[in-house]
N, C-alpha and C positions, 0 to 999 in steps of 0.2 A: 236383812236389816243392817242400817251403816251401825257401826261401829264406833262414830260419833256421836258424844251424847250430848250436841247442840241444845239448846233452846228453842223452844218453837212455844209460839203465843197459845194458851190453853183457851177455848173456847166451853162456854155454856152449852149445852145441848143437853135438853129434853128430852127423856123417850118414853113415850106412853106407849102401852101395853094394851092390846084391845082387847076390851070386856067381852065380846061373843068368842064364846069355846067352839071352832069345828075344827074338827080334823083332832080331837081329843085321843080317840087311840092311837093312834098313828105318830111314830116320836119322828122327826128330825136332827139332824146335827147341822152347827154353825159351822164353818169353817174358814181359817184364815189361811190365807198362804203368805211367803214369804216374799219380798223385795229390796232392793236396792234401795229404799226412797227412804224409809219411814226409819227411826232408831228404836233402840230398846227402850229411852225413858219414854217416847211418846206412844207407842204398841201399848206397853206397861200403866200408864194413865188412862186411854182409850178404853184397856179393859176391866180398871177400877169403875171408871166413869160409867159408863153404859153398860156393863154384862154384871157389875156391882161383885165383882172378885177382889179378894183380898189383897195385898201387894204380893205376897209370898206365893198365890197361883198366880196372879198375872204375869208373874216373873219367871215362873217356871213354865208356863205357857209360852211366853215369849222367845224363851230359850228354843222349847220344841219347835215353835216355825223356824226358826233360826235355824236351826242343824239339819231337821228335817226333810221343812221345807213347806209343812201344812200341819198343822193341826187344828182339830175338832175343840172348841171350845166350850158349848155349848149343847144341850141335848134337852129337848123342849118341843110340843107340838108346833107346827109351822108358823101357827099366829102368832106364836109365842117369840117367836126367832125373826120374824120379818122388821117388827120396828129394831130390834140386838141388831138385825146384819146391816140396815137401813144406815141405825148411826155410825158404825164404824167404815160403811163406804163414805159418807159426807166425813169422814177425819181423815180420807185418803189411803185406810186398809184395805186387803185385796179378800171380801168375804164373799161367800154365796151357802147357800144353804142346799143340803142334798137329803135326800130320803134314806132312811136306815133302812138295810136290810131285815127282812122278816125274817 
């Protein structure tokens, strides 16, 4: 993440959650990685905005990609996770969602 903590124009985005439950037992993780592109204040909104985390994890979240390099954000059946990774790619995060070990 830069180290700049530019301005960049905040955008509305909606994220619906779909009402059909499959894949209910089965948990996944969200996962972001780190880049060059994006800063801490806008990672840190992104995931107030969309994953609805407090500023205080979203910040201590944003640190661990930062240092890391990825962190799990997220832990939710897959339906659950696709519109969460959905809008933080359209904000220009690097997410994808993986299958937890059994």
């Amino acid at each position: 993440m830069l180290e700049n903590h530019g301005t960049q124009e905040l955008e509305e985005t909606d994220v619906a959650i779909e009402d059909e439950v499959s894949d209910t037992g089965s948990f996944s993780q969200l996962i972001v990685y780190n880049d060059d592109v994006n800063t801490f204040d806008w990672v840190i909104q992104c995931f107030i905005d969309i994953i609805n985390h407090s500023f205080e994890q979203a910040e201590q979240l944003s640190l661990i990609v930062h240092y890391k390099g990825k962190a799990t954000v997220k832990t939710a059946p897959k339906n659950i996770l696709k519109p969460l990774k959905d809008g933080l790619v359209d904000r220009g995060l690097s997410a994808v969602i993986e299958e937890m070990d059994a």
